[in-house]
FIKE-872926 format. One record per residue (C-alpha): residue in three letters; y, x, z. Coordinates in steps of 0.25 Angstrom, whole numbers, padded with zeros to 4 digits, always signed. Layout:
! residues N
AlaYXZ ...
***
This chain:
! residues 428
Unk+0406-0608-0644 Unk+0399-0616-0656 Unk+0391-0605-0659 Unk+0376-0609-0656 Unk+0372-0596-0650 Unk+0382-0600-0641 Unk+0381-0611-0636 Unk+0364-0608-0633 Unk+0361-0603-0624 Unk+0365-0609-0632 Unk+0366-0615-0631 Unk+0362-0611-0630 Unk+0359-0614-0625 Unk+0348-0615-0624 Unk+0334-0617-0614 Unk+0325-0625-0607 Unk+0324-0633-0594 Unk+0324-0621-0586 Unk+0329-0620-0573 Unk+0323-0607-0568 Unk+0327-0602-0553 Unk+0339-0600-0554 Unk+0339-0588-0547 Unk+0349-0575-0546 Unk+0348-0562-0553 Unk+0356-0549-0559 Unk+0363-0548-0547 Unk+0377-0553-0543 Unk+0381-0568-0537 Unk+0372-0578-0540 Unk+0369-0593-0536 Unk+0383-0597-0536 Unk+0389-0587-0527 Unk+0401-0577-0528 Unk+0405-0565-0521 Unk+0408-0553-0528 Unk+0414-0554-0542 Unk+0412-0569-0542 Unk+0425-0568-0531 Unk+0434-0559-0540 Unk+0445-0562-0549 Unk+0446-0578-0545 Unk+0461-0578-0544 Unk+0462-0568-0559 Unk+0471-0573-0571 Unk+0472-0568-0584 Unk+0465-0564-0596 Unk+0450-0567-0598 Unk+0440-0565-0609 Unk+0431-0577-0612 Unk+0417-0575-0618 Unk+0410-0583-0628 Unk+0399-0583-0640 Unk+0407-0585-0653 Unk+0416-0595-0657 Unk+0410-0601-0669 Unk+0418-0612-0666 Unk+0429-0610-0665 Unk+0432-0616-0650 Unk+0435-0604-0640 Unk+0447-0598-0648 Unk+0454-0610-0648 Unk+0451-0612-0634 Unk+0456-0597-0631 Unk+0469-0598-0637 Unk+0471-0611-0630 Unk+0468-0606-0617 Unk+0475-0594-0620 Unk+0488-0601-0624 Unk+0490-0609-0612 Unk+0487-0594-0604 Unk+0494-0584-0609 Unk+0492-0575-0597 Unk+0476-0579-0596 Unk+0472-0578-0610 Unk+0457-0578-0613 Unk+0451-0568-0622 Unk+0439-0573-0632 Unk+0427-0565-0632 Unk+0417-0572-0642 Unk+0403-0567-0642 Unk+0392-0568-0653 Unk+0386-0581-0656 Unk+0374-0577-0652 Unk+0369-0582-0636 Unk+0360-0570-0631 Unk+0372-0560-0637 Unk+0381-0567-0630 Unk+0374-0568-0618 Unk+0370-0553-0618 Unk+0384-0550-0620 Unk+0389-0557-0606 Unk+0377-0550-0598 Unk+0383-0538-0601 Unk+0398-0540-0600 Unk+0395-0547-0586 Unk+0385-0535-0581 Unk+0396-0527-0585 Unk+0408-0535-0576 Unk+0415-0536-0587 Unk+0429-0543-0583 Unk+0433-0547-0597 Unk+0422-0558-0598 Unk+0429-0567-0589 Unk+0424-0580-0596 Unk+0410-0581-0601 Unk+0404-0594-0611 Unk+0390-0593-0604 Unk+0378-0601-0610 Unk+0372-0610-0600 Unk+0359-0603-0599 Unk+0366-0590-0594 Unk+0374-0594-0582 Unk+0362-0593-0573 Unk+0360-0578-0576 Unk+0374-0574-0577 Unk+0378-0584-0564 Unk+0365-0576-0555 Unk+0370-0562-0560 Unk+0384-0565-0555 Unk+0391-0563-0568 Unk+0398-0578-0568 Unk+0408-0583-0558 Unk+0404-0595-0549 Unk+0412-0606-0554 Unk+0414-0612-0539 Unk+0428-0613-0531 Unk+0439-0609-0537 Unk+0433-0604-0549 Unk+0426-0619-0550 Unk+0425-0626-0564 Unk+0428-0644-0563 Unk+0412-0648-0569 Unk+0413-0662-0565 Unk+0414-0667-0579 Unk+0404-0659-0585 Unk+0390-0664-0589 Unk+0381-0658-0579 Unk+0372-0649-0586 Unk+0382-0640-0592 Unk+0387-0639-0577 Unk+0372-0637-0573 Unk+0372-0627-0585 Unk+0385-0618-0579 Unk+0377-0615-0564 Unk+0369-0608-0558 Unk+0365-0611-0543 Unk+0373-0621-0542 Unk+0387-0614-0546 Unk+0394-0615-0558 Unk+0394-0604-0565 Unk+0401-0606-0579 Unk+0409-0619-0583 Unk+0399-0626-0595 Unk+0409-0627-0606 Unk+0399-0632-0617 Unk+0386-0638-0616 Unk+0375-0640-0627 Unk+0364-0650-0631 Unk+0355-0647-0642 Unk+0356-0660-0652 Unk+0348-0664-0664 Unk+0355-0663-0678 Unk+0349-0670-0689 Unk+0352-0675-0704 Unk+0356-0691-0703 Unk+0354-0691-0717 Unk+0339-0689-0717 Unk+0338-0694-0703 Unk+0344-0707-0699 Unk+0341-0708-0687 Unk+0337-0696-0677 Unk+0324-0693-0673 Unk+0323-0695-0657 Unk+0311-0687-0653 Unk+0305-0673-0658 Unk+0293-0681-0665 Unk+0303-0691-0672 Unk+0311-0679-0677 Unk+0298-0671-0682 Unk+0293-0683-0690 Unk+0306-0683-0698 Unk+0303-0668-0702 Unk+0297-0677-0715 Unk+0314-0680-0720 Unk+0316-0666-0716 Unk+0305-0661-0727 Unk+0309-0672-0736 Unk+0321-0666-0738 Unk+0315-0652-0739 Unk+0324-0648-0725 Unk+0317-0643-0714 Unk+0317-0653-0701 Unk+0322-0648-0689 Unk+0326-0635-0682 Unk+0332-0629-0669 Unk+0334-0615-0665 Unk+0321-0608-0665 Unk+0324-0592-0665 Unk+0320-0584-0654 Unk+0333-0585-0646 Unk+0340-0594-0636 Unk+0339-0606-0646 Unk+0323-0607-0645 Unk+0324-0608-0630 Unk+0333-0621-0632 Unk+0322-0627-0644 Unk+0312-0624-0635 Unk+0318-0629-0625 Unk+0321-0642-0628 Unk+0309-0643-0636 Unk+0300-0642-0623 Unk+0309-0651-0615 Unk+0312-0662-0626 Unk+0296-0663-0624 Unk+0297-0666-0607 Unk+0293-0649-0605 Unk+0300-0640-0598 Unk+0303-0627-0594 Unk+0304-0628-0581 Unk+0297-0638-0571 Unk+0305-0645-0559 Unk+0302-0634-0550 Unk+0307-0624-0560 Unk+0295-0618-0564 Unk+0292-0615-0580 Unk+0282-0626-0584 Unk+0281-0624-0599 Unk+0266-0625-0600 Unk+0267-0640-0603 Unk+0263-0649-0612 Unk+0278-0656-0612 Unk+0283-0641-0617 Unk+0272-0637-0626 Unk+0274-0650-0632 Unk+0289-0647-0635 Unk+0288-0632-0639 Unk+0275-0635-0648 Unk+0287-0646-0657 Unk+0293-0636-0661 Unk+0282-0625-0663 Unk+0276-0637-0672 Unk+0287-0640-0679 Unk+0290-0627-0683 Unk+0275-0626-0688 Unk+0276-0637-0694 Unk+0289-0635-0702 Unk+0296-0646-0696 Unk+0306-0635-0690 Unk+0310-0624-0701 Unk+0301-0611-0700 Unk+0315-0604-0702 Unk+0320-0611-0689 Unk+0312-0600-0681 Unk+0325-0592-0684 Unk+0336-0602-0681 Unk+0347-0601-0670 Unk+0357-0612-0669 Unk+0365-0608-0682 Unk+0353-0606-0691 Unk+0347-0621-0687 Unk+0362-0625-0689 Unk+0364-0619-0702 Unk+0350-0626-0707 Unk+0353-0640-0701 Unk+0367-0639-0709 Unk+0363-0633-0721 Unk+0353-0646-0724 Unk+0341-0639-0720 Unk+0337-0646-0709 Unk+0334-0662-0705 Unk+0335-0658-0689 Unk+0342-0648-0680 Unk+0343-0645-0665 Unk+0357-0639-0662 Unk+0367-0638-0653 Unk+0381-0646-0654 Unk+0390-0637-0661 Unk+0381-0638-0673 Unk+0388-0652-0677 Unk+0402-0648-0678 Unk+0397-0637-0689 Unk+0387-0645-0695 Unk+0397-0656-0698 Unk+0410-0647-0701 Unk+0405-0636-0708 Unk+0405-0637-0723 Unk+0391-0630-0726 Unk+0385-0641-0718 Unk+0376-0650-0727 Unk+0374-0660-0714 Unk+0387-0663-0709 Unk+0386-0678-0712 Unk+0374-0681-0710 Unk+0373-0673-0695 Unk+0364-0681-0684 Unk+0364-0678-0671 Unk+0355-0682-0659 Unk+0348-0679-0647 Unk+0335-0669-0648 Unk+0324-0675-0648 Unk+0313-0677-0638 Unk+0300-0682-0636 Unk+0303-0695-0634 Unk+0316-0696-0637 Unk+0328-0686-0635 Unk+0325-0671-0632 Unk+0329-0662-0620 Unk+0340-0653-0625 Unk+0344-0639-0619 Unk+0356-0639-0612 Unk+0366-0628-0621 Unk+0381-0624-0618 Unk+0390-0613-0612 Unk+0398-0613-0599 Unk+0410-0603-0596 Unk+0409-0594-0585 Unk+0419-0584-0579 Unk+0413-0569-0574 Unk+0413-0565-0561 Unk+0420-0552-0567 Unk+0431-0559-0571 Unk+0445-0555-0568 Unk+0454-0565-0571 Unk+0443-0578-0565 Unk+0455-0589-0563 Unk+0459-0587-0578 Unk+0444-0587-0582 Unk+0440-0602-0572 Unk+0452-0608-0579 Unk+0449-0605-0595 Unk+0434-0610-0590 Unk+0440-0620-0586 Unk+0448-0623-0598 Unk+0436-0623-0605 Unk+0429-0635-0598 Unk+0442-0643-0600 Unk+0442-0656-0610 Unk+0450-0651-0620 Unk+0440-0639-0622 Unk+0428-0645-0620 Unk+0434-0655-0632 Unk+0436-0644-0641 Unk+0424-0637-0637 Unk+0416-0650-0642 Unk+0426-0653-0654 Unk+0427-0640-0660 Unk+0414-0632-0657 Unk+0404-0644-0654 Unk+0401-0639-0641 Unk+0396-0649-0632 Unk+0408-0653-0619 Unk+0403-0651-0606 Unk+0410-0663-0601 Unk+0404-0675-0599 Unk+0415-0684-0604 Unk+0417-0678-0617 Unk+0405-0683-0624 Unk+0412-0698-0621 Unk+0423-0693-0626 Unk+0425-0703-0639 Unk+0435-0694-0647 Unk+0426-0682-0643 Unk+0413-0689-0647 Unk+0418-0695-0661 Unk+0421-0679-0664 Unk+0408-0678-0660 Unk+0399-0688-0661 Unk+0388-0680-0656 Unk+0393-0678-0641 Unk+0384-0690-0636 Unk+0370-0685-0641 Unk+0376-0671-0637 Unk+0377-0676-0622 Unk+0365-0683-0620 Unk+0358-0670-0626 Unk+0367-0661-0615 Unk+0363-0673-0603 Unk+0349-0671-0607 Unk+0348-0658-0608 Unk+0339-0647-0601 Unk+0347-0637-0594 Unk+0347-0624-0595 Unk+0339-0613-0587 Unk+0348-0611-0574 Unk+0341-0594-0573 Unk+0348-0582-0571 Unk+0333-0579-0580 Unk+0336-0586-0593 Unk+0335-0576-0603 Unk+0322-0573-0600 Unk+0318-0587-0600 Unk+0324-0592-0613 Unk+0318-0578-0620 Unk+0303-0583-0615 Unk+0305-0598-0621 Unk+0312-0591-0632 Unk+0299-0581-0636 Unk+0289-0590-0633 Unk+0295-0604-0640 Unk+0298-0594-0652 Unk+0282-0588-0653 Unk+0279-0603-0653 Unk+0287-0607-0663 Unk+0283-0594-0671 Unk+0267-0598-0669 Unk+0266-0584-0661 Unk+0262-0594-0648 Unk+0256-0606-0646 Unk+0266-0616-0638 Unk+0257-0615-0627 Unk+0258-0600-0626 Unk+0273-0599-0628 Unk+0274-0610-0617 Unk+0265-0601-0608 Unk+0272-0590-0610 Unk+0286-0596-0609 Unk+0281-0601-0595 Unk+0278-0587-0592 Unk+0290-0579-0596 Unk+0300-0591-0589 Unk+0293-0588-0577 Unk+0293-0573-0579 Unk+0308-0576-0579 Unk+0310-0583-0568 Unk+0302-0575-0558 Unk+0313-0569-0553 Unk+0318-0582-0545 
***
């Protein structure tokens, strides 16, 4: 559940403020509606396969063998994906197109429930087949429906946070401009400055993304139409594009996913570094790490102060195909449970998705990071709620990367961003 590719949309997710029509597609129940398969198996017990990208860290197993030791006639049966988001996410269209029974319980990255929700592929989680979210903080809840039903049960959330070397910097910068100007201690100490995820992949859409909203841009406008031909977003895109030109972010970042930035952040070789969560427990445990003592953490930065992160995590869902549903609703719910989300947070840095937990004093001297991590989630931009997505995040994708690369000016890559999202959207 650690692994980056994972948790984009990874996180991974990860994504702009888009809230696109949400409007049906592909066929079967849509909108919070059931009939059908949705109506089948409800009462069913007994063995269920679980899907999820890899465990890097180590906490589904665990969680599997104790789930399994307390339901000897229901045991759950691990099925671990690659750590790579789009292969994971191939990999459940076809097995759900397919009505395949086995994949009873699915780890779904926020920016996929729409789609799969409007196709009919994930059972309402309504009535009997309901999921207790009272305690959860309302954007991973917001991030787990569609039309107004819930349609997987968030079990870990995601904010991106601002990692930085406390040795060379005492005190974090605050705002985009204040970070850049300290590039000067970056080249002082022959490191490069800062970097996120820039390669052509799910992981630009979330840079992009919280660079154009950190800067008062959007996507979207309040009436849902794309408006990115702004001055607010070609002021946001065009920091990084200059950055980049300028050196201030590593040319060599143009191919970085989440484990190449990680793996330069902790090797030294870097003064600043967006990431997600997970990245502090391996930076301050593992013994390669040349920065596990002197590891800062704080908010992204903004304009004028703090930036507008994108909203990451994975929520559980059960498929409509599902034989054995009344085993699969209780292991989500055992998922969602204190205990788990405790470990989840302990042993694999993923974020809780209830609210209480980032209070919790024995939880936050583990990790001391849980407060900046809830503002950043609090603050968050959601995630595009479209049965559409992957068309959308491929336009901001192609044309945030060709101005990165200098193949587009960042007024042309806006333009045609604009142009594709509404291309994607036509449909509503």
């Amino acid at each position: 559940m650690k692994s980056p590719k994972f948790l984009l949309p990874a996180a991974a997710a990860g994504v702009l403020a888009l809230t696109l029509s949400a409007c049906g597609g592909g066929g079967g129940t849509t909108g919070g509606g059931g009939g059908g398969d949705a109506e089948q198996g409800l009462d069913g017990r007994g063995p269920i396969t679980y899907v999820q990208g890899k465990d890097n860290s180590n906490v589904v197993r665990p969680l599997v063998e104790k789930w399994n030791a307390a339901h000897p006639n229901e045991k759950v049966t691990f099925k671990e994906q690659t750590d790579q988001a789009d292969q994971q996410h191939d990999d459940l269209v076809q097995n759900y197109q397919a009505k395949n029974a086995n994949y009873d319980v699915a780890s779904v990255d926020v920016v996929w429930t729409a789609e799969f929700a409007a196709k009919g592929w994930l059972q309402p989680l309504k009535d009997k087949m309901a999921v207790d979210t009272a305690g959860m903080l309302a954007p991973t809840v917001e991030a787990g429906s569609y039309k107004g039903t819930l349609y997987a049960a968030p079990v870990s959330s995601d904010g991106g946070i601002l990692y930085y070397r406390k040795d060379l910097v005492p005190t974090a910068p605050t705002t985009w401009a204040e970070m850049m100007e300290m590039c000067s201690i970056a080249k002082a100490n022959n490191i490069g400055c800062y970097s996120g995820q820039y390669k052509q992949y799910e992981g630009l859409t979330v840079n992009a993304s919280e660079a154009i909203n950190s800067f008062g841009g959007s996507v979207l406008d309040k009436d849902g139409k794309p408006s990115l031909n702004t001055p607010e977003a070609k002021e946001g895109l065009e920091n990084l594009v200059k950055a980049f030109a300028d050196g201030n972010i590593p040319k060599e970042a143009i191919t970085y996913q989440e484990e190449e930035s990680r793996r330069a952040f902790q090797d030294g070789n870097l003064l600043f570094h967006r990431n997600w969560p997970y990245v502090y427990n391996l930076a301050t445990t593992e013994g390669s790490s040349k920065v596990k003592d002197v590891l800062g953490m704080t908010a992204l930065p903004g304009k004028d102060g703090p930036g507008a992160s994108s909203l990451g995590g994975h929520s559980a869902a059960i498929s409509v195909y599902s034989k054995n549903k009344a085993t699969a609703h209780d292991f989500v719910k055992f998922l969602v449970e204190e205990e788990q989300q405790k470990f989840f947070a302990t042993q694999g840095s993923l974020a809780p998705v209830l609210g209480d937990l980032y209070e919790d004093k024995e939880l936050v001297a583990k990790l001391p990071y849980l407060p900046v991590l809830k503002t950043s989630i609090e603050n968050a931009v959601p995630r595009p709620v479209t049965p559409f997505y992957p068309a959308v995040t491929q336009a901001i994708q192609e044309n945030s990367y060709a101005a990165l690369k200098g193949e587009k000016s960042v007024e042309q890559a806006l333009s045609d961003m604009q142009k594709s999202i509404e291309t994607a959207g036509a449909g509503s």
